[in-house]
PyMOL Python script that loads the backbone (N, CA, C, O; Angstrom):
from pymol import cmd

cmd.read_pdbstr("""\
ATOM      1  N   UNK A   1       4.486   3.637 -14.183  1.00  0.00           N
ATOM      2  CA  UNK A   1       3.337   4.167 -13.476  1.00  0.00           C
ATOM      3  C   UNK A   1       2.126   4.069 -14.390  1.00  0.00           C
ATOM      4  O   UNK A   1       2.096   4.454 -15.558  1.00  0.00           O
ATOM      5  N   UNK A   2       1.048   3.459 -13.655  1.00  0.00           N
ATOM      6  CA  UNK A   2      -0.035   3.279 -14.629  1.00  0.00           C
ATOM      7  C   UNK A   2      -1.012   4.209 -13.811  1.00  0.00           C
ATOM      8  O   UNK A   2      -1.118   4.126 -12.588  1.00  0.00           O
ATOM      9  N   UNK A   3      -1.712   5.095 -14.585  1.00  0.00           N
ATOM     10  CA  UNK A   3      -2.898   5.891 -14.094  1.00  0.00           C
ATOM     11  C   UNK A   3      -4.017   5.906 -14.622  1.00  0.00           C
ATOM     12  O   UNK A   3      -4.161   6.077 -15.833  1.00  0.00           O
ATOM     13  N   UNK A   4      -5.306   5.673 -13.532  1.00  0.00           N
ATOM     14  CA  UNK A   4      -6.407   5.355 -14.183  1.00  0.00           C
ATOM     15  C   UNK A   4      -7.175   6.480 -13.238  1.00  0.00           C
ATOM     16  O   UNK A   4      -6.928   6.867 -12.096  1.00  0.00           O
ATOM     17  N   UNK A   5      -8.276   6.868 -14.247  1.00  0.00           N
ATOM     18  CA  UNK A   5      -8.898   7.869 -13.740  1.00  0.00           C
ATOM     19  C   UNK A   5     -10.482   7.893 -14.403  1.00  0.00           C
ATOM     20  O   UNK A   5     -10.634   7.869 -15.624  1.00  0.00           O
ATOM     21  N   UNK A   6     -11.591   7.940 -13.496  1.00  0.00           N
ATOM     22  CA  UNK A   6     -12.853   7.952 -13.937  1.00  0.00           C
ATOM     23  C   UNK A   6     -13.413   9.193 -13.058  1.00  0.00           C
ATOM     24  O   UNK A   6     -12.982   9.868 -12.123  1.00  0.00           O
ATOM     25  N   UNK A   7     -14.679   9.142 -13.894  1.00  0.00           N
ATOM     26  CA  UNK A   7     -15.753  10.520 -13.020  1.00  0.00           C
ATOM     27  C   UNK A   7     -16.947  10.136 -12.697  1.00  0.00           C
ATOM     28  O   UNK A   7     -17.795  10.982 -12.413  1.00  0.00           O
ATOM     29  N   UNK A   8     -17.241   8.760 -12.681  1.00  0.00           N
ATOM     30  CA  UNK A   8     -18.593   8.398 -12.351  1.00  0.00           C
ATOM     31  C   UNK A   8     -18.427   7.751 -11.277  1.00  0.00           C
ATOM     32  O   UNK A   8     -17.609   6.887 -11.593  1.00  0.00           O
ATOM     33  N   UNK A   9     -18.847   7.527  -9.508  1.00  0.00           N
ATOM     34  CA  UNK A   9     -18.521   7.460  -8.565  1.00  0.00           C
ATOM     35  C   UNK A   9     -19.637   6.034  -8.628  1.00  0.00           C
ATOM     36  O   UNK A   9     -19.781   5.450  -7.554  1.00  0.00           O
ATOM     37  N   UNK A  10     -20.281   5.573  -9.648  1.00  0.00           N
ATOM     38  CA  UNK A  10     -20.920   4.619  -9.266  1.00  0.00           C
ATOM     39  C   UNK A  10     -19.829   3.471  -9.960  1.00  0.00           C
ATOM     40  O   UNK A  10     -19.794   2.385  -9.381  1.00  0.00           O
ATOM     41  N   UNK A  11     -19.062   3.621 -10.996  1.00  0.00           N
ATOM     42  CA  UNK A  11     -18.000   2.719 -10.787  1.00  0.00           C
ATOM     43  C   UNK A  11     -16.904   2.368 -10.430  1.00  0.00           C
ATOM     44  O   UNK A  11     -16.076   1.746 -11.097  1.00  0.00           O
ATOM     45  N   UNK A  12     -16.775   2.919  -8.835  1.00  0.00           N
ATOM     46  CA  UNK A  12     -15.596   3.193  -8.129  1.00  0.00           C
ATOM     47  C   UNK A  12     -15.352   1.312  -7.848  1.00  0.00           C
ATOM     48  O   UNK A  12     -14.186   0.941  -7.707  1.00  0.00           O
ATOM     49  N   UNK A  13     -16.002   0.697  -7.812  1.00  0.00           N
ATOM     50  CA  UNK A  13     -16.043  -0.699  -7.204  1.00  0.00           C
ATOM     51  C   UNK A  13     -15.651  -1.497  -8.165  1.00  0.00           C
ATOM     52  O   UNK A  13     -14.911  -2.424  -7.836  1.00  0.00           O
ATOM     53  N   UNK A  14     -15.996  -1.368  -9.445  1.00  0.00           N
ATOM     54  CA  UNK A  14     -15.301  -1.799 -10.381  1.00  0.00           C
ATOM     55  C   UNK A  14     -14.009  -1.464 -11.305  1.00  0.00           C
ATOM     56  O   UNK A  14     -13.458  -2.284 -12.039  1.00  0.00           O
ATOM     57  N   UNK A  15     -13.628  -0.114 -11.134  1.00  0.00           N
ATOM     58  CA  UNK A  15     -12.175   0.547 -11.112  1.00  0.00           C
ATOM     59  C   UNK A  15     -11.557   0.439 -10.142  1.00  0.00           C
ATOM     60  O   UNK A  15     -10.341   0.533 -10.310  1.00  0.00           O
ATOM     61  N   UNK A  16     -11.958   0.243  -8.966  1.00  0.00           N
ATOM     62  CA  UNK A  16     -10.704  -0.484  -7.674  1.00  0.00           C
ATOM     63  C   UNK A  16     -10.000  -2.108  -8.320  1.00  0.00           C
ATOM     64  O   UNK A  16      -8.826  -2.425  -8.515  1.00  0.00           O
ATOM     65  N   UNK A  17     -11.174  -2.818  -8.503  1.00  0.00           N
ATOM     66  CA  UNK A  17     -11.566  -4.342  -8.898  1.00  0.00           C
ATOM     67  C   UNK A  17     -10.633  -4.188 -10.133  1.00  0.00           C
ATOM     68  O   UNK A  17     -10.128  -5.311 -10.159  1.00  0.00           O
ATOM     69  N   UNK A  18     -10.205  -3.652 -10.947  1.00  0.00           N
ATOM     70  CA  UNK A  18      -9.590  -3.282 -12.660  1.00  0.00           C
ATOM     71  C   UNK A  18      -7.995  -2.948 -12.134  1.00  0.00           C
ATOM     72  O   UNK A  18      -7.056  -3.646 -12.515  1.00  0.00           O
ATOM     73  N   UNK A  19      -7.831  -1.893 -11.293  1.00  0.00           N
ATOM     74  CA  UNK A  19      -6.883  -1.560 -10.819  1.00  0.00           C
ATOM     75  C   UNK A  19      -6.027  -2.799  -9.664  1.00  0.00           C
ATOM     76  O   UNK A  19      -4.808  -2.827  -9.499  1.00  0.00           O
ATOM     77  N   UNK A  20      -6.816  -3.537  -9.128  1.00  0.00           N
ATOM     78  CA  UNK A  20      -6.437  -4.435  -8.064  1.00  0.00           C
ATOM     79  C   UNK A  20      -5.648  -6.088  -9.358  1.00  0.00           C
ATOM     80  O   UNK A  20      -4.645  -6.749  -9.092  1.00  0.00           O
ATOM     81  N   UNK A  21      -6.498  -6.250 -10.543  1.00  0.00           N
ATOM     82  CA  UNK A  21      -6.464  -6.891 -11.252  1.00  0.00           C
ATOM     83  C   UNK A  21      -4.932  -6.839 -12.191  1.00  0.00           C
ATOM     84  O   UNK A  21      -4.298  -7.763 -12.699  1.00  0.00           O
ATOM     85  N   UNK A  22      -4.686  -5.463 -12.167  1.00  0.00           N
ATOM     86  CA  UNK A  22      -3.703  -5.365 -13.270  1.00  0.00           C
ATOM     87  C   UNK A  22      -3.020  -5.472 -12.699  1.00  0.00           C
ATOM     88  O   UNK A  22      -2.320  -6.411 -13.078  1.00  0.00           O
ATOM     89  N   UNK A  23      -2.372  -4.661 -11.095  1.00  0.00           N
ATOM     90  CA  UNK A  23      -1.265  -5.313 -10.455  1.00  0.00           C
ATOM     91  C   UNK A  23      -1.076  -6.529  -9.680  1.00  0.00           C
ATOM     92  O   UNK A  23      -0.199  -6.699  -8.832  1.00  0.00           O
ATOM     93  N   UNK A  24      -1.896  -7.292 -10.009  1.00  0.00           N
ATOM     94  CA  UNK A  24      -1.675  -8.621  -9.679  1.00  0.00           C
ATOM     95  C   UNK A  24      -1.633  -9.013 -10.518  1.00  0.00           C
ATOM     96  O   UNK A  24      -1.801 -10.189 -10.198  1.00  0.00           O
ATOM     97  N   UNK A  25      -1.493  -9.014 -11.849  1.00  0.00           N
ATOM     98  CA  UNK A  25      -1.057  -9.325 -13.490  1.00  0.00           C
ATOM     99  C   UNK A  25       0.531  -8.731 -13.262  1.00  0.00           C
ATOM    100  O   UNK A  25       1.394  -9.560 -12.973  1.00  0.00           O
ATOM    101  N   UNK A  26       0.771  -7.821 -13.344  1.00  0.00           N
ATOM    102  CA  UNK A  26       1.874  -6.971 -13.602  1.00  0.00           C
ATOM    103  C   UNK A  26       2.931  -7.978 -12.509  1.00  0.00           C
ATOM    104  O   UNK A  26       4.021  -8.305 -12.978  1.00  0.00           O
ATOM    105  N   UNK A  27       2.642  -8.357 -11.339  1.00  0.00           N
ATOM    106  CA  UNK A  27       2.933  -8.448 -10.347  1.00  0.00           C
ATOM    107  C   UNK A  27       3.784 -10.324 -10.791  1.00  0.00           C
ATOM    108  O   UNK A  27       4.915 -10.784 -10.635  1.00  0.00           O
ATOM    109  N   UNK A  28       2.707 -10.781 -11.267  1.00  0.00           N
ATOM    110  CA  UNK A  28       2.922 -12.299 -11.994  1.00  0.00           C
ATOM    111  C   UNK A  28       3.904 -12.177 -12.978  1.00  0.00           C
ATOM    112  O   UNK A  28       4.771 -13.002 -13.267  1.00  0.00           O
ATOM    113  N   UNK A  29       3.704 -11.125 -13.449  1.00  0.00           N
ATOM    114  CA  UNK A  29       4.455 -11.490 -14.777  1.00  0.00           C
ATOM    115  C   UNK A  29       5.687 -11.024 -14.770  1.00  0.00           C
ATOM    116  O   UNK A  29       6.394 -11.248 -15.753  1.00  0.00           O
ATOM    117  N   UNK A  30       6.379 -10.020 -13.276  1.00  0.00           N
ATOM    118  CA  UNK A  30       7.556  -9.791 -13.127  1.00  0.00           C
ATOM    119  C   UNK A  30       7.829 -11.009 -12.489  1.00  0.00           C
ATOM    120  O   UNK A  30       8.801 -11.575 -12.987  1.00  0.00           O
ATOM    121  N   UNK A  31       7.154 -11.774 -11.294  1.00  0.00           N
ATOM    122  CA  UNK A  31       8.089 -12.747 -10.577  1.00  0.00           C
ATOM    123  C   UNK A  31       8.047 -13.848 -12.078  1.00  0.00           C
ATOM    124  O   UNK A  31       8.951 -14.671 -11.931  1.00  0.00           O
ATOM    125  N   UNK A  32       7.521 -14.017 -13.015  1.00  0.00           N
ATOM    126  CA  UNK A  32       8.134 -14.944 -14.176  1.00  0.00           C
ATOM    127  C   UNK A  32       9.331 -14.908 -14.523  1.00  0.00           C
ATOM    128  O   UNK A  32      10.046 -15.874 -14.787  1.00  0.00           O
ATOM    129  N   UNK A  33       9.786 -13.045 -14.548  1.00  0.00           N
ATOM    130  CA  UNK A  33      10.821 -12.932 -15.354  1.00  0.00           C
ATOM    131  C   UNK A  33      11.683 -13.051 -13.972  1.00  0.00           C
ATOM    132  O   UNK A  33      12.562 -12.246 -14.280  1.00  0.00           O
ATOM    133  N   UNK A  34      11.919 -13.337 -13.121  1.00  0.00           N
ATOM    134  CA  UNK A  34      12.462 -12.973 -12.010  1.00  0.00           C
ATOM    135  C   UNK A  34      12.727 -11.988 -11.367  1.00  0.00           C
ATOM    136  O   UNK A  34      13.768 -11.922 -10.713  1.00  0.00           O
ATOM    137  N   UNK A  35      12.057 -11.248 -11.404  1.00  0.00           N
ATOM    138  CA  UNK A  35      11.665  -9.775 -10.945  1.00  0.00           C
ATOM    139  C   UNK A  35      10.807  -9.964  -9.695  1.00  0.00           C
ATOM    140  O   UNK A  35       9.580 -10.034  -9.769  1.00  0.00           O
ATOM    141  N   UNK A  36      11.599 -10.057  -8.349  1.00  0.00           N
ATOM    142  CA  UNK A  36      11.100  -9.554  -7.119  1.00  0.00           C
ATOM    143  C   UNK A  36      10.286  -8.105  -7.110  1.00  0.00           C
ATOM    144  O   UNK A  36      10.820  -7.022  -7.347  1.00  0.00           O
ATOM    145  N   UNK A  37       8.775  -8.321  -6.763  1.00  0.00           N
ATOM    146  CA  UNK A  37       7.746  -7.409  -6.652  1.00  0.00           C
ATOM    147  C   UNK A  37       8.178  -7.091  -5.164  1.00  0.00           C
ATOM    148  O   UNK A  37       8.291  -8.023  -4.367  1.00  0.00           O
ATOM    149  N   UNK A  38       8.439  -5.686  -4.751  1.00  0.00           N
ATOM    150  CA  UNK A  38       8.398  -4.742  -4.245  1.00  0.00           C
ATOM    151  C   UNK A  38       6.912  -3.903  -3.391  1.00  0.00           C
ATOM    152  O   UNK A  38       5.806  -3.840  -3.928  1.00  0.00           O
ATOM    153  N   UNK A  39       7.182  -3.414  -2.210  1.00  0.00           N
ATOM    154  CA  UNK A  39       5.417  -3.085  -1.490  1.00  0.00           C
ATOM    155  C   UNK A  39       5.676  -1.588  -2.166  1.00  0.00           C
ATOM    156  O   UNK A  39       6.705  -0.916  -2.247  1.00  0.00           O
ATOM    157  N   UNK A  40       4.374  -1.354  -2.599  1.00  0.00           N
ATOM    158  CA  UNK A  40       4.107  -0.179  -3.258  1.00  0.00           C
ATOM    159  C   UNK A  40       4.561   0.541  -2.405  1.00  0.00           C
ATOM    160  O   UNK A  40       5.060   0.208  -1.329  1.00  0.00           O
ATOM    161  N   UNK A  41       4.313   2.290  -3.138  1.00  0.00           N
ATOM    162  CA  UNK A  41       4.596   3.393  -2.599  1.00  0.00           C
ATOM    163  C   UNK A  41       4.044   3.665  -1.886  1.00  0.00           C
ATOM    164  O   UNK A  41       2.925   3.471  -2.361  1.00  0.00           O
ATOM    165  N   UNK A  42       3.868   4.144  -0.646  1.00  0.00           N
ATOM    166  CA  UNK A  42       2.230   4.643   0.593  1.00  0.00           C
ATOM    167  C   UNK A  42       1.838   5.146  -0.711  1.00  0.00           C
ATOM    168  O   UNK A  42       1.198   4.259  -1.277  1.00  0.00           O
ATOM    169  N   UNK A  43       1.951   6.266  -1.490  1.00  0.00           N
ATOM    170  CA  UNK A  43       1.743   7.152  -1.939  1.00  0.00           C
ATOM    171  C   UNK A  43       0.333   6.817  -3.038  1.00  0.00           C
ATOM    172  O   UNK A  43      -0.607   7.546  -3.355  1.00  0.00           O
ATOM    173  N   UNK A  44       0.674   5.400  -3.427  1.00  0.00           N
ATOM    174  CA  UNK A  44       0.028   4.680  -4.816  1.00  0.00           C
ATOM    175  C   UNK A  44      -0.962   3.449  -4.200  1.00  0.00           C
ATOM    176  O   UNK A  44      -1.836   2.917  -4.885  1.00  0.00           O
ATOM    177  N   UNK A  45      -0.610   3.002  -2.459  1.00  0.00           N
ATOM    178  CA  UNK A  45      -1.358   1.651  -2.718  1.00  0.00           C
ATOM    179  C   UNK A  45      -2.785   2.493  -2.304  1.00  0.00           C
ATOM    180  O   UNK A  45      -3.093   3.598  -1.855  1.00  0.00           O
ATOM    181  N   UNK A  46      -3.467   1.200  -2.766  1.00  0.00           N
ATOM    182  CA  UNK A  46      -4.934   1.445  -2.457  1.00  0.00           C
ATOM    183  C   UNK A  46      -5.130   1.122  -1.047  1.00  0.00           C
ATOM    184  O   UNK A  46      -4.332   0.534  -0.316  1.00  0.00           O
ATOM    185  N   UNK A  47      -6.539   1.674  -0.686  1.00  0.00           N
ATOM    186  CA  UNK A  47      -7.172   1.741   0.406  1.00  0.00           C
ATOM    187  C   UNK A  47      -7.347   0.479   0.759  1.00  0.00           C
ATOM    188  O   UNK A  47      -7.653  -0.307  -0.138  1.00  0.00           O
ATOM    189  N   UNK A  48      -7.223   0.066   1.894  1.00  0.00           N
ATOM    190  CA  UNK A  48      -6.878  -1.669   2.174  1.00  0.00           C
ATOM    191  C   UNK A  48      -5.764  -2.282   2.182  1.00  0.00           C
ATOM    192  O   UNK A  48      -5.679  -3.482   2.445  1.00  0.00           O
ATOM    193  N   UNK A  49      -4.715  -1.494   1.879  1.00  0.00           N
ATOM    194  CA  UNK A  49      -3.329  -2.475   1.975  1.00  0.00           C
ATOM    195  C   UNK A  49      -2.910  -2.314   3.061  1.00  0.00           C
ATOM    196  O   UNK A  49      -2.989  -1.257   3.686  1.00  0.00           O
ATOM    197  N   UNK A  50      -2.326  -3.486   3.503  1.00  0.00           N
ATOM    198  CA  UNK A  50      -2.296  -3.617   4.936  1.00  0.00           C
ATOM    199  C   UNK A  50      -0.486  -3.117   5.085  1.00  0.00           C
ATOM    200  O   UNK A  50       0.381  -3.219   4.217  1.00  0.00           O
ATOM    201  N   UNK A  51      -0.405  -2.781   5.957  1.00  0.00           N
ATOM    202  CA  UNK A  51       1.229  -1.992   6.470  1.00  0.00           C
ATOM    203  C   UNK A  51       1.905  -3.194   6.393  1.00  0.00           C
ATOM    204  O   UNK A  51       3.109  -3.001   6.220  1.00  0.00           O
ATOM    205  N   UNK A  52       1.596  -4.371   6.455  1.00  0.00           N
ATOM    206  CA  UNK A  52       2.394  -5.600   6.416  1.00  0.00           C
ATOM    207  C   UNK A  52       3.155  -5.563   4.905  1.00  0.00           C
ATOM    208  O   UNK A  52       4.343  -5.590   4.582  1.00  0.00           O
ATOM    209  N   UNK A  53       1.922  -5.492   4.153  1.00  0.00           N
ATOM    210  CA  UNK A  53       2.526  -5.031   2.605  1.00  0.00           C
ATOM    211  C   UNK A  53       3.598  -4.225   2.598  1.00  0.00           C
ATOM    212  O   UNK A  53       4.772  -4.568   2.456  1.00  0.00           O
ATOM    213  N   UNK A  54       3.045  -2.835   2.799  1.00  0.00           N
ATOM    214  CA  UNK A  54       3.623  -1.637   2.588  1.00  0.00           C
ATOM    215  C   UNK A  54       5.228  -1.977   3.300  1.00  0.00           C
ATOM    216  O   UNK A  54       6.035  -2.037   2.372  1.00  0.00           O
ATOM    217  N   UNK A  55       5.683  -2.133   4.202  1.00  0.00           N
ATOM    218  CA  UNK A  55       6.273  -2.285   4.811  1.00  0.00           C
ATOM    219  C   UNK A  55       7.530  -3.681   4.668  1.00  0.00           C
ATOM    220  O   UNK A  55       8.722  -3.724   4.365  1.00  0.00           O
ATOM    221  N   UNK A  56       6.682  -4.509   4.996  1.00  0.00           N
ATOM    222  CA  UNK A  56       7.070  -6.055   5.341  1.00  0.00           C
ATOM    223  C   UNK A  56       7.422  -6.074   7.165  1.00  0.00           C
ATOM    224  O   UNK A  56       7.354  -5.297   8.118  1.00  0.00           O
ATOM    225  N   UNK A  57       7.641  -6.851   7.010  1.00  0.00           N
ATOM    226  CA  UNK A  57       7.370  -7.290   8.710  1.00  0.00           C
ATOM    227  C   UNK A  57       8.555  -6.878   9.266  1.00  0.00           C
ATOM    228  O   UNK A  57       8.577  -6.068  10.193  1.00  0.00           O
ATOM    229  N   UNK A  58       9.596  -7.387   8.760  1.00  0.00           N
ATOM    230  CA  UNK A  58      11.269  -7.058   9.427  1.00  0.00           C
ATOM    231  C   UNK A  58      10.858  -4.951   9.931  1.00  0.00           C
ATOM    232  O   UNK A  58      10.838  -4.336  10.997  1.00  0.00           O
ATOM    233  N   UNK A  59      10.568  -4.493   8.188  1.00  0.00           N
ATOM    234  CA  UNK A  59      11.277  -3.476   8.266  1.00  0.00           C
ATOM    235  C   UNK A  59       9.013  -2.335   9.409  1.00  0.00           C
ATOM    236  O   UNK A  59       8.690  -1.264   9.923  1.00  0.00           O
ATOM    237  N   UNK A  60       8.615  -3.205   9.195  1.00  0.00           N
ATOM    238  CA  UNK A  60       7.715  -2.895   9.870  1.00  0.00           C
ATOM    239  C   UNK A  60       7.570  -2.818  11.555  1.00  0.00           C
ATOM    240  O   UNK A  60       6.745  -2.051  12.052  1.00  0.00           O
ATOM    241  N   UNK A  61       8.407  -3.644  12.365  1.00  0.00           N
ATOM    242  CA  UNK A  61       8.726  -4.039  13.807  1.00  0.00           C
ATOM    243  C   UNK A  61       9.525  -2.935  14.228  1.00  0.00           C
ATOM    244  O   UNK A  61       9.513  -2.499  15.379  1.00  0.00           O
ATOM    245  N   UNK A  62      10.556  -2.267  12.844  1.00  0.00           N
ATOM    246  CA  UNK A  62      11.539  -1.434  13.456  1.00  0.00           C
ATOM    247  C   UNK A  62      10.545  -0.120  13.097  1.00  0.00           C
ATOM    248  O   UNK A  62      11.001   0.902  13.609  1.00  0.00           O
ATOM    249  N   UNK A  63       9.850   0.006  12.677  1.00  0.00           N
ATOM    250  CA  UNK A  63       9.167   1.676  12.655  1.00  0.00           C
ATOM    251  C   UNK A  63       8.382   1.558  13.873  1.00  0.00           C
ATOM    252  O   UNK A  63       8.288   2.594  14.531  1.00  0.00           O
ATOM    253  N   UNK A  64       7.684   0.321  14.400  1.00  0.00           N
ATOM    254  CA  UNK A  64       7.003   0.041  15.646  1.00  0.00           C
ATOM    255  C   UNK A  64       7.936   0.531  16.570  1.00  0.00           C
ATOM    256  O   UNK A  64       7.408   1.192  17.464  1.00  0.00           O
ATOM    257  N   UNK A  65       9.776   0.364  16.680  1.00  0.00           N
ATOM    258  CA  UNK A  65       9.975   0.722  17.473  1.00  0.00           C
ATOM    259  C   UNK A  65      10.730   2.037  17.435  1.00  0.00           C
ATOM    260  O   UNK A  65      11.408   2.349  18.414  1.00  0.00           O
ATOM    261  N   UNK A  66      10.656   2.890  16.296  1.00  0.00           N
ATOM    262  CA  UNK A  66      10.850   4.245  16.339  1.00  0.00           C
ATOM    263  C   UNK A  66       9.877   5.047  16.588  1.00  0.00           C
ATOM    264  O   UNK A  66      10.075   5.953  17.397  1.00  0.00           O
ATOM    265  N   UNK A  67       8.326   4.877  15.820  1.00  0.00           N
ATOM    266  CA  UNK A  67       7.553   5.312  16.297  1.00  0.00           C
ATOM    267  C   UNK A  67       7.315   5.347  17.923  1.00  0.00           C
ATOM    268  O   UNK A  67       7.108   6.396  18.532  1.00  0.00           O
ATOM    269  N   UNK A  68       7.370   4.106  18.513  1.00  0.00           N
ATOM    270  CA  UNK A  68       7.134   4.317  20.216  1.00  0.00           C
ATOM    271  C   UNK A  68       8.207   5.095  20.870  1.00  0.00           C
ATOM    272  O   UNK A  68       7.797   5.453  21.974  1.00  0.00           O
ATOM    273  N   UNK A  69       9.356   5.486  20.656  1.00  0.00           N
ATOM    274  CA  UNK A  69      10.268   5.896  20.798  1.00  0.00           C
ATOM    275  C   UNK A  69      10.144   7.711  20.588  1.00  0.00           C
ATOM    276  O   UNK A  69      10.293   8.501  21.519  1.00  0.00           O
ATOM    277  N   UNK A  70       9.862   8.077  19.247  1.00  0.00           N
ATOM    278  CA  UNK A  70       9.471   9.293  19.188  1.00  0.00           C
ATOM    279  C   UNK A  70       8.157   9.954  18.761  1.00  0.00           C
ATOM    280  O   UNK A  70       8.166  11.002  18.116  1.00  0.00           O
ATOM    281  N   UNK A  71       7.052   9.349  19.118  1.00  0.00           N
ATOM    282  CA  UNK A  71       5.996   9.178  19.664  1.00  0.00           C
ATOM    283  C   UNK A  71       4.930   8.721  20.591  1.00  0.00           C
ATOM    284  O   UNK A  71       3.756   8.736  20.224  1.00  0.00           O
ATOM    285  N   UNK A  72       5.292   8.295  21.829  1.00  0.00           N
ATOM    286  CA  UNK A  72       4.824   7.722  22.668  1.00  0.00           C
ATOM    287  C   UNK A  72       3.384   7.968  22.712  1.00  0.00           C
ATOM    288  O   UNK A  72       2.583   7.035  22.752  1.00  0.00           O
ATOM    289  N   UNK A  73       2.992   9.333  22.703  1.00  0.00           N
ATOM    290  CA  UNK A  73       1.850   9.808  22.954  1.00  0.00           C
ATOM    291  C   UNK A  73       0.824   9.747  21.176  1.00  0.00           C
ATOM    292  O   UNK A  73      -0.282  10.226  20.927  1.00  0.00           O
ATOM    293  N   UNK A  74       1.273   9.380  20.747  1.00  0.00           N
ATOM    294  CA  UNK A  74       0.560   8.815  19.288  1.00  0.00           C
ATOM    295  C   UNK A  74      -0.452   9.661  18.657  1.00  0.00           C
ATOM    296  O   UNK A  74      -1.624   9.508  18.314  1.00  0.00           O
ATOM    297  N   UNK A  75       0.498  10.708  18.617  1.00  0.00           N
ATOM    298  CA  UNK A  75       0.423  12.590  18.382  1.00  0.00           C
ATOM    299  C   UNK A  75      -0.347  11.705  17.044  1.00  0.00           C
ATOM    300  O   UNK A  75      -1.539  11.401  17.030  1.00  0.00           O
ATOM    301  N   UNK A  76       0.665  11.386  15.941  1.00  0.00           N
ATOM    302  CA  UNK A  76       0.870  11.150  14.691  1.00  0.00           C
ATOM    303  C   UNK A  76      -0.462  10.344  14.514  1.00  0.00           C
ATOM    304  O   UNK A  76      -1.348  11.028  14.001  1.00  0.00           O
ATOM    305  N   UNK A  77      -0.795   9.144  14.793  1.00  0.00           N
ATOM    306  CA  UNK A  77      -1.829   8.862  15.326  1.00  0.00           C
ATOM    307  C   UNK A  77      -3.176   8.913  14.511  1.00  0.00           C
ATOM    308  O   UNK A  77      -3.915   8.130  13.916  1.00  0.00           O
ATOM    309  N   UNK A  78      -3.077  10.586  14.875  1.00  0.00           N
ATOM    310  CA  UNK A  78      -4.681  11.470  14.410  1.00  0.00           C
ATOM    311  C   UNK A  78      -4.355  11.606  13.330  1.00  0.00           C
ATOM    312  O   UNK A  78      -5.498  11.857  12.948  1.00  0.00           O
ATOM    313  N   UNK A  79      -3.794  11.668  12.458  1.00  0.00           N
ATOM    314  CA  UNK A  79      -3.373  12.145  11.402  1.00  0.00           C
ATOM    315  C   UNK A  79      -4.201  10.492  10.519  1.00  0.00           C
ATOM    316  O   UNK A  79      -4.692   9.488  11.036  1.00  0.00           O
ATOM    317  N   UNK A  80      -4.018  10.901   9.003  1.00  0.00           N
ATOM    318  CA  UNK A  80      -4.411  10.238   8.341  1.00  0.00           C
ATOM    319  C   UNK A  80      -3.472   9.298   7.571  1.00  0.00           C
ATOM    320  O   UNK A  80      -2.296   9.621   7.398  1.00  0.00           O
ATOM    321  N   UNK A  81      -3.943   8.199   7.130  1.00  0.00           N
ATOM    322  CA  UNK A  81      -3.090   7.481   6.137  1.00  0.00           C
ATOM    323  C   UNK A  81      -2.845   6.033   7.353  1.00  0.00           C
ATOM    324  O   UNK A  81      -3.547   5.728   8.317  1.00  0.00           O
ATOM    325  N   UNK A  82      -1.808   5.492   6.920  1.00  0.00           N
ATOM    326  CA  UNK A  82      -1.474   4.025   7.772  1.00  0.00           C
ATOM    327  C   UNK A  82      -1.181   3.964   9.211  1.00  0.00           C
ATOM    328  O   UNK A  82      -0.633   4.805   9.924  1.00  0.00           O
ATOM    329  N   UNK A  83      -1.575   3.002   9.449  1.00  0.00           N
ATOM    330  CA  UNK A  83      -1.489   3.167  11.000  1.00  0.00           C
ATOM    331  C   UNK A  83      -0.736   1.825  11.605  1.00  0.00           C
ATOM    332  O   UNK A  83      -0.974   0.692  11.186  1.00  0.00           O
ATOM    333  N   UNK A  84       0.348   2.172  12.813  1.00  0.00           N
ATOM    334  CA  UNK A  84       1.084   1.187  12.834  1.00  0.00           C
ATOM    335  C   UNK A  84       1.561   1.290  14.460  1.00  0.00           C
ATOM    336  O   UNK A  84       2.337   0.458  14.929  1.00  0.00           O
TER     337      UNK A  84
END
""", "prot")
cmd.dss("prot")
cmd.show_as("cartoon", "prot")
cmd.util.cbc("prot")
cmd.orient("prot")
């Protein structure tokens, strides 16, 4: 776990950009060693990762169809975080 943390909100664009950089370093340098990269944690990815990531597609189609299943009315929805 790598944690980065600043207090000046005018370089949020360039600590996303730093943070986006290293795990796509980190990311290279496991598939070298043969180390299959893994979709982050909800918990850790950044703002912009698409549920395709998070997820992958197989295991993404089947929450499409649990969610419609025990959510029809897309209660969950309003709530915050990924949307699928």
């Amino acid at each position: 776990n790598i944690y980065y943390a600043w207090s000046d909100a005018s370089v949020d664009d360039s600590m996303i950009d730093i943070v986006k950089q290293t795990t796509s370093y980190i990311k290279s340098v496991a598939a070298s060693e043969g180390i299959l990269a893994s979709a982050p944690y909800d918990n850790y990815a950044l703002a912009g990762t698409s549920v395709e990531e998070l997820y992958g597609p197989v295991n993404l189609a089947k929450l499409k169809q649990v969610k419609q299943r025990v959510d029809p009315e897309n209660i969950m929805g309003l709530a915050g975080g990924w949307k699928f």
